[in-house]
C-alpha positions as CSV (number, residue, x, y, z in Angstrom):
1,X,106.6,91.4,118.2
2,X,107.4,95.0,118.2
3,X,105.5,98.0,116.6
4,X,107.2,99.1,113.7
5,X,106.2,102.3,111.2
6,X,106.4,101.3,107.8
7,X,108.9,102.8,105.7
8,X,106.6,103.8,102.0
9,X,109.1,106.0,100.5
10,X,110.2,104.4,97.3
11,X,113.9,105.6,97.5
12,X,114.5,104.4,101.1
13,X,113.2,100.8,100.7
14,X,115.1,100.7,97.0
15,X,118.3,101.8,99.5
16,X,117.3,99.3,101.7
17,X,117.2,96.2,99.2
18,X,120.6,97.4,97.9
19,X,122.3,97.1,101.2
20,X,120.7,93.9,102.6
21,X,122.2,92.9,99.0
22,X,125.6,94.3,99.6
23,X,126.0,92.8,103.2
24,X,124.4,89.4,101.9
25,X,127.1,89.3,99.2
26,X,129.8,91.1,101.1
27,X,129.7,88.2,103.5
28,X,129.2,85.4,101.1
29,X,132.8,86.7,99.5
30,X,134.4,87.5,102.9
31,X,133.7,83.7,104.1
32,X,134.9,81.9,100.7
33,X,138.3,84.1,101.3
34,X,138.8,83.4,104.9
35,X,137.6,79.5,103.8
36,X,140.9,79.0,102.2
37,X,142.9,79.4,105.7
38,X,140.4,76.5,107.1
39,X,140.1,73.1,107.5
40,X,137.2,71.3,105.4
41,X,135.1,70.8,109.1
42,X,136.0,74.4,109.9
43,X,134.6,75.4,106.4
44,X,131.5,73.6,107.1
45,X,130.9,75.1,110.8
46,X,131.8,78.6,109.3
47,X,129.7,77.9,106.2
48,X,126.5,77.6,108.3
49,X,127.2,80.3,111.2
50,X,127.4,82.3,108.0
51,X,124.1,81.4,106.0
52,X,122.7,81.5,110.0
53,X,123.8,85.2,109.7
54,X,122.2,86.2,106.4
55,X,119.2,84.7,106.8
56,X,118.7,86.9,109.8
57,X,119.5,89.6,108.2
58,X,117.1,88.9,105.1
59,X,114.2,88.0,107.8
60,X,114.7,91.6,109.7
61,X,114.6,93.5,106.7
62,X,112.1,91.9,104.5
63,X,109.8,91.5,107.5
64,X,109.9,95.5,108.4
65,X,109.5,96.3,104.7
66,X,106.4,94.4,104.1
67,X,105.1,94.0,100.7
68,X,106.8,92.8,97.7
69,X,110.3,92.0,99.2
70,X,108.5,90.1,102.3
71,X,106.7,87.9,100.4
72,X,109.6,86.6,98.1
73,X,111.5,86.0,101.7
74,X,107.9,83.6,102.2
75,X,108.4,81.9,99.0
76,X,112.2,81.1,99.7
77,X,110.7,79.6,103.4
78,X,108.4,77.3,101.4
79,X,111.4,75.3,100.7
80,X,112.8,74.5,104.1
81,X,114.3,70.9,103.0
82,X,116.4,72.3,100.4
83,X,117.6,74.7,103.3
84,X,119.8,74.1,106.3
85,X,117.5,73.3,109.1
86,X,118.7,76.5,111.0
87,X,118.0,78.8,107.9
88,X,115.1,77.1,107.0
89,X,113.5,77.9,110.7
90,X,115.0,81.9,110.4
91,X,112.8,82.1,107.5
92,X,110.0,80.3,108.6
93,X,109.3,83.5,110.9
94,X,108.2,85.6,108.2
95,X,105.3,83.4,107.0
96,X,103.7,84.2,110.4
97,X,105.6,86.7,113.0
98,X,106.5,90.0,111.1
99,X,107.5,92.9,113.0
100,X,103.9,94.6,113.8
101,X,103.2,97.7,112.3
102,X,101.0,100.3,115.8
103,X,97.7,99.2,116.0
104,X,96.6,103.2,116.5
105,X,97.3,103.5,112.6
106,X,95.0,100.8,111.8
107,X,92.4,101.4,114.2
108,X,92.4,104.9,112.2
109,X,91.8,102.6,108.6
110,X,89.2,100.6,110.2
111,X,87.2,103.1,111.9
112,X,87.2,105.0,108.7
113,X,86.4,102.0,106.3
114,X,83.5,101.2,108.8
115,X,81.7,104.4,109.3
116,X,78.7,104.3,111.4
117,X,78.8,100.7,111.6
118,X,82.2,100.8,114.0
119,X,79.8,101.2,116.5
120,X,78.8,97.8,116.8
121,X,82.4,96.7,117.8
122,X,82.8,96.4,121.5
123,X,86.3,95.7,122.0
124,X,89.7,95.2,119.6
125,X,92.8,93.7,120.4
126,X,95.6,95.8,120.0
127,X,98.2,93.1,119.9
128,X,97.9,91.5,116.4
129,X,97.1,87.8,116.3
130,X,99.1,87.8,113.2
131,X,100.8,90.3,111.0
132,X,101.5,89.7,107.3
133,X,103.1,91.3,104.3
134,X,100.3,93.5,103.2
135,X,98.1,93.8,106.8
136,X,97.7,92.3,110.0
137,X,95.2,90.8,112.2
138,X,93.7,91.6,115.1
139,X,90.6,90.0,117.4
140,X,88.0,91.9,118.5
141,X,84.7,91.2,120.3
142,X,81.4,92.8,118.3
143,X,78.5,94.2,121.1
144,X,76.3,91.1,120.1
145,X,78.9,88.8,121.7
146,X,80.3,87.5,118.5
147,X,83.7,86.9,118.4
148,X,85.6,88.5,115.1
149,X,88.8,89.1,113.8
150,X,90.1,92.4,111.6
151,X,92.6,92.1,108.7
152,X,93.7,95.8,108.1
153,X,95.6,96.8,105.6
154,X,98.8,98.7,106.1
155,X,98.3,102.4,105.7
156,X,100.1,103.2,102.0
157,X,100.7,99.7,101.4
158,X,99.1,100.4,97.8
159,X,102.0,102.8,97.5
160,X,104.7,100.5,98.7
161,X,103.6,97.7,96.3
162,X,103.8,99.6,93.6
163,X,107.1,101.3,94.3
164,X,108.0,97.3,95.3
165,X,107.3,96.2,91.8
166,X,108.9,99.2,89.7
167,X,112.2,98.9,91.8
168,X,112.4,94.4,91.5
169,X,111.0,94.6,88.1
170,X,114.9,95.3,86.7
171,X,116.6,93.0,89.7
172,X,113.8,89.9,88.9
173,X,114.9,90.2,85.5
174,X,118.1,90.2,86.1
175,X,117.9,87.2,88.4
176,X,115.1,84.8,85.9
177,X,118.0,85.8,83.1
178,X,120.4,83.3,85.4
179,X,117.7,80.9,84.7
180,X,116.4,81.0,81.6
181,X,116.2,82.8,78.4
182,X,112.9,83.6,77.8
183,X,110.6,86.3,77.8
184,X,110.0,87.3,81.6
185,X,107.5,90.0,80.8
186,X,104.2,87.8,80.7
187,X,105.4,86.5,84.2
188,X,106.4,89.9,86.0
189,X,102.7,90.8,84.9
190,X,101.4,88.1,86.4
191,X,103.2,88.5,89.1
192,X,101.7,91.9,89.4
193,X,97.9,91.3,88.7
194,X,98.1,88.8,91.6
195,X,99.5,91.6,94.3
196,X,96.8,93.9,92.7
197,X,94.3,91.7,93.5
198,X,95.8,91.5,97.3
199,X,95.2,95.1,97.8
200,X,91.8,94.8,97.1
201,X,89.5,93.5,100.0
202,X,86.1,93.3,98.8
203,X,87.5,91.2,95.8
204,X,88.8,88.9,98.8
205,X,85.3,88.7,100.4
206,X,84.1,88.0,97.1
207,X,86.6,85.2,96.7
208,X,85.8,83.6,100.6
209,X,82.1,83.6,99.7
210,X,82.8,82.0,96.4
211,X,85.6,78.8,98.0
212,X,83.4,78.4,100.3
213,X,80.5,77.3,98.2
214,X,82.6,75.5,95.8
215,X,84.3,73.4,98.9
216,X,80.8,73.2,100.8
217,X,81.5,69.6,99.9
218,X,84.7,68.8,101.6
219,X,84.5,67.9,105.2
220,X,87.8,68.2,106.3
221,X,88.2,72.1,105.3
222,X,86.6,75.2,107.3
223,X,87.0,78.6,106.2
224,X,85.7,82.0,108.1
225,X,82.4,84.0,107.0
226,X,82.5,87.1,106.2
227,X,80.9,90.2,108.2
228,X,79.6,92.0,105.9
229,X,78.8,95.3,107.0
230,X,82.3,95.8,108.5
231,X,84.1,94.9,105.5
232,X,85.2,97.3,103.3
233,X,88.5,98.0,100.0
234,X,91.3,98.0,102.8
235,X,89.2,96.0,106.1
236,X,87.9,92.3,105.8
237,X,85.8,91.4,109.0
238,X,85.2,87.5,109.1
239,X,84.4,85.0,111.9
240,X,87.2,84.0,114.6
241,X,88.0,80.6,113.5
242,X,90.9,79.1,116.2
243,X,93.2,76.6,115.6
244,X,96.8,75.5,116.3
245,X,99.2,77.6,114.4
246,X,101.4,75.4,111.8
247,X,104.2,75.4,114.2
248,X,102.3,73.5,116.8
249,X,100.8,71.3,114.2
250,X,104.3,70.6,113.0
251,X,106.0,70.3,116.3
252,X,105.7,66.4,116.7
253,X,103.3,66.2,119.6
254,X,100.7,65.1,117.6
255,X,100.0,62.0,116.3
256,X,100.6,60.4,112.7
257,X,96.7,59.8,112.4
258,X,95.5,63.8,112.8
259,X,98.4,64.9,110.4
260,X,97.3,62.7,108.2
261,X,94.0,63.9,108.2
262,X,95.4,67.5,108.0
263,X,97.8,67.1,105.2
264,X,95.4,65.4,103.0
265,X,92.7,68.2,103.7
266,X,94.9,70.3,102.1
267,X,95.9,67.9,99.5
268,X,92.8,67.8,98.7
269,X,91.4,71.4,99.0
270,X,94.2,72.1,96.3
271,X,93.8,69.2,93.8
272,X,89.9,69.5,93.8
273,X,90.6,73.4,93.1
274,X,92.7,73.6,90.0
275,X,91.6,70.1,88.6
276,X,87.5,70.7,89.1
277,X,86.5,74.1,90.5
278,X,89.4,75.7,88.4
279,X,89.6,78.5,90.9
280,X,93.0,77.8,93.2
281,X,94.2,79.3,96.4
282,X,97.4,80.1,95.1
283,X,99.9,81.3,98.3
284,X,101.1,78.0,99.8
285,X,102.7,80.0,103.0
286,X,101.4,77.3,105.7
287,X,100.4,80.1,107.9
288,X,97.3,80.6,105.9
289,X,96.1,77.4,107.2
290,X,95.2,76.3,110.4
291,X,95.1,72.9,112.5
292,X,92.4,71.2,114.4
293,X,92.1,68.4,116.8
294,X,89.2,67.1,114.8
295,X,91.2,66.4,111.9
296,X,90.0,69.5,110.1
297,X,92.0,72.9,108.8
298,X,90.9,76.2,108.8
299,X,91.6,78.3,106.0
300,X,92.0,81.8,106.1
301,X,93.4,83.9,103.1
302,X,91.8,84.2,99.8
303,X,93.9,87.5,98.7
304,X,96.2,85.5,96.4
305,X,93.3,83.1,94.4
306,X,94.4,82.3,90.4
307,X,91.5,81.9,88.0
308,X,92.7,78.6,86.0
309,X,92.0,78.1,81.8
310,X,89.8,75.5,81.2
311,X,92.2,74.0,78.6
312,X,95.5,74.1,81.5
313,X,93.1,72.8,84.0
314,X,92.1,69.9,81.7
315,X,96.1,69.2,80.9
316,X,97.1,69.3,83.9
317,X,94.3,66.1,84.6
318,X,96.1,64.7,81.3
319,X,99.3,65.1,82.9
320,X,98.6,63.5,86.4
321,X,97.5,60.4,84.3
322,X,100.6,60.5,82.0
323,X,103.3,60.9,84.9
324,X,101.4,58.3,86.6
325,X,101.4,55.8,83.9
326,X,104.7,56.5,83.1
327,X,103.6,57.7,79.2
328,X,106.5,60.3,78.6
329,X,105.3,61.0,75.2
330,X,102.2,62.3,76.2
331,X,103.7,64.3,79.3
332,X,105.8,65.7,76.7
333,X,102.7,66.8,74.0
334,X,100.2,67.6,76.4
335,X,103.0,70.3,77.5
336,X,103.6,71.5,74.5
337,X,100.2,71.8,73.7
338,X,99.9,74.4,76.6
339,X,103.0,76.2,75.9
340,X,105.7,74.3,77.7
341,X,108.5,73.8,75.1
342,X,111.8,75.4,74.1
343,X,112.6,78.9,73.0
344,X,113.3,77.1,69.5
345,X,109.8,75.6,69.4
346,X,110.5,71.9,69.6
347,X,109.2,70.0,72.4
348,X,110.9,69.3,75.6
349,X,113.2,66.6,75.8
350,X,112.0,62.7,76.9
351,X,115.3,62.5,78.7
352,X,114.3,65.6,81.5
353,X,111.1,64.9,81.2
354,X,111.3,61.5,82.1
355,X,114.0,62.0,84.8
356,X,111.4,64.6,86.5
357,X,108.4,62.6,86.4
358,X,109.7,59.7,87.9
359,X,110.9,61.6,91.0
360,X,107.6,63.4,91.5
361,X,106.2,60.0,90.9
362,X,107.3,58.6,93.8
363,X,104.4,59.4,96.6
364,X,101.6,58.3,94.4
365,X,103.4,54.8,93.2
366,X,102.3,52.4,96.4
367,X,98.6,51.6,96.6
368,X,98.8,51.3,100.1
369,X,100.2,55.3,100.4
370,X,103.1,57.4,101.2
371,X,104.4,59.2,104.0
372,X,106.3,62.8,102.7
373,X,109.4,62.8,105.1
374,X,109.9,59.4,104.9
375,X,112.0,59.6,101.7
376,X,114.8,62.0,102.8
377,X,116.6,62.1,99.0
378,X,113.0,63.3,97.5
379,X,114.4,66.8,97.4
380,X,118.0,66.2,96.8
381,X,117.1,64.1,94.3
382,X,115.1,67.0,92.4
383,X,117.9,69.4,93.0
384,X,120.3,66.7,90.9
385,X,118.1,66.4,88.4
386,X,117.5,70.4,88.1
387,X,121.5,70.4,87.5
388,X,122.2,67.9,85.3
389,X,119.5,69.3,83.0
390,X,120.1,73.4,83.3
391,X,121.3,74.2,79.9
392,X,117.7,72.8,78.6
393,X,115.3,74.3,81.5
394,X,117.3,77.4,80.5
395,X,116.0,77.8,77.3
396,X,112.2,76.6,77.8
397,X,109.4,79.0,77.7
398,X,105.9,78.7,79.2
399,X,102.6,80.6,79.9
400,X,101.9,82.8,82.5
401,X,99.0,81.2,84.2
402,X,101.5,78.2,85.4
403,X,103.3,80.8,87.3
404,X,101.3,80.8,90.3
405,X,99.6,76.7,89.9
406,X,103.1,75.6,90.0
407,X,104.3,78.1,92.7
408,X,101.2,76.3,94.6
409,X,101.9,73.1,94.0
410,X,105.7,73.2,95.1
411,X,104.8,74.8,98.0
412,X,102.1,72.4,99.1
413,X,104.4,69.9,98.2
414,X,107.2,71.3,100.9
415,X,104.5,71.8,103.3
416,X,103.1,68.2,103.4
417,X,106.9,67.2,104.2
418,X,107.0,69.3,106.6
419,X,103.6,68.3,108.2
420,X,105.1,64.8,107.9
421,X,101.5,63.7,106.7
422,X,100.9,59.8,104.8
423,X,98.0,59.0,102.5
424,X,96.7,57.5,99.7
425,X,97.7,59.8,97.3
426,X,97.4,57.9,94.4
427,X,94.0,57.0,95.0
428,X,92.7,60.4,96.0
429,X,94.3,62.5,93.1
430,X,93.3,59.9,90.4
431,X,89.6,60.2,91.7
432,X,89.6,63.6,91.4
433,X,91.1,63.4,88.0
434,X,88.7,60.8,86.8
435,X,85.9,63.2,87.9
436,X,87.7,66.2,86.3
437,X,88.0,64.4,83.0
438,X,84.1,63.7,83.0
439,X,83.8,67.6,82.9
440,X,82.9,69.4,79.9
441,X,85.9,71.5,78.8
């Protein structure tokens, strides 16, 4: 991983977006020319050297920008089965191995931030264990023998997200207007408010501290304590917590038994969040977890967490029990209720909604559990059903808040296929529904 200084002048990275974008399309158009002179296999080998291609150059320049534009490259790498395996493991890179930005920079951020208090650090890595859209994290060694790791945040990153979101704000409109019609103002705010809260450290300290008494109760999830007096706006000290990154954990030398255990950890972790505590981690990216031989994960970033209504907390519980039971008329009220319906203002239609729920349906129908992997038309079954109903998801609207839930439940839902893990699903989320139901609104 090299050292790379981070570009934070708003022209330049607005110049860089509009090139990757050129040469992305430029070589989409070049291919479908030259495809007419080929045969249908040489299509299909040319068709994937050249999605190969782009998706190494999207990873190089996303990863060195950072910010906003890296972490849309991580949301596309949630989806790796809808991707071509190649593409799908170019992308993966970014959720973990970013280009490093020189560890003197933020050596300079965390001796400031920590003041006096530096002095009871004996010794920091200066190779990052991990470097991320917003900051990166090293290990260090504190003089009473306790071992620590750093997350720094990128000098003028505060800067570069809000240049970020003033340059995408007119291309993500552009691109949600191929997808629907409605409003995308209450979303690109949302959107916004969450990479606010990012920048902010102590508010992440503040949201460790607070997951961590809230999930005190489930076994299967650790998460890092926080150190306080070397924490500070743009440093967050916490306790070294090893594990096997999600690349080992998902690199088939484990056994079906401990991904089990890992996958419904997570599973759970989430559910319990947005159904009971109402307080979600809300970025997915499987390299904020990590993987244990005991069966347990290790959590470790709470800068994306999404503060869930009461009343969308409580319909989601409705909802697991409608999809469940098959009751499409109440799927279909309970989201209008909350907002989901039609620019027009009638309710969504039984057809789509039926055709939906009974794919997502589909780990949670056998008693006896379900193994994500195991069904490989799962995804290409959603895609088919996202097609033959566009013109209709077109014209829907819905709240903000659902942004993010639904970004984490998709993403959850990719990772446990690619973690491979089985379970009682059924059983488990109806539990926590039954329990979530029992709670006072």
């Amino acid at each position: 991983m090299a050292d790379d200084e981070l570009d934070t002048t708003p022209l330049t990275r607005m110049l860089k977006l509009g090139s990757l974008a050129g040469r992305v399309g430029a070589s989409m158009a070049g291919n479908a020319v030259s495809n007419v002179f080929r045969s249908l296999e040489g299509r299909d080998i040319q068709r994937s050297r050249n999605q190969v291609r782009n998706a190494l150059r999207v990873v190089e320049t996303l990863g060195r920008m950072k910010g906003v534009p890296m972490k849309i490259g991580q949301m596309l790498s949630l989806h790796e089965h809808m991707l071509p395996r190649e593409v799908a493991e170019i992308l993966r890179s970014l959720q973990q191995n970013a280009p490093a930005v020189p560890f003197e920079q933020l050596l300079e951020v965390i001796r400031r931030e920590t003041g006096k208090d530096f002095a009871r650090v004996d010794h920091i890595e200066p190779e990052p264990w991990a470097a991320a859209s917003i900051g990166q994290i090293h290990r260090a060694t504190l003089k009473d023998g306790r071992e620590v790791v750093f997350k720094v945040q990128y000098p003028g990153i505060d800067r570069v997200i809000e240049a970020d979101m003033k340059n995408l704000k007119g291309v993500m409109k552009l691109l949600f207007s191929l997808f629907t019609r409605m409003d995308t103002g209450p979303v690109w705010a949302e959107l916004n408010d969450r990479l606010l809260e990012e920048l902010d450290y102590l508010k992440e300290a503040d949201n460790l501290r607070r997951m961590a008494e809230l999930a005190a109760g489930q076994p299967g999830i650790v998460m890092p304590v926080v150190i306080e007096e070397l924490t500070g706006r743009h440093v967050l000290c916490m306790s070294f917590e090893p594990s096997l990154s999600p690349d080992e954990a998902c690199s088939g030398d484990w056994p079906a038994a401990l991904r089990d255990q890992w996958g419904q950890a997570i599973f759970e972790f989430i559910i319990q969040g947005l159904l009971r505590h109402r307080f979600i981690h809300a970025d997915p990216n499987l390299a904020n977890f990590g993987f244990r031989d005991d069966g347990t994960v290790v959590v470790y970033d709470f800068g994306c967490m999404k503060e869930v209504p009461a009343v969308l907390s409580h319909s989601y519980s409705l909802l697991a029990r409608a999809v469940l039971d098959g009751r499409y008329e109440d799927v279909q009220q309970t989201l209008y209720r909350v907002g989901v319906h039609k620019i027009s203002g009638e309710p969504m239609s039984l057809h789509m909604l039926r055709d939906i729920a009974t794919i997502v349906r589909r780990p949670f129908e056998d008693e006896e559990g379900y193994r994500f992997g195991s069904d490989s038309t799962l995804y290409k079954d959603l895609q088919n059903v996202a097609v033959t109903h566009w013109q209709e998801s077109m014209g829907m609207t819905f709240p903000h808040d659902v942004v993010f839930v639904d970004r984490t439940l998709s993403g959850h839902f990719g990772n446990l296929m690619r973690l491979g893990s089985g379970g009682p699903w059924r059983r488990m989320l109806l539990e926590i529904v039954d329990v979530a139901l029992a709670q006072p609104n």
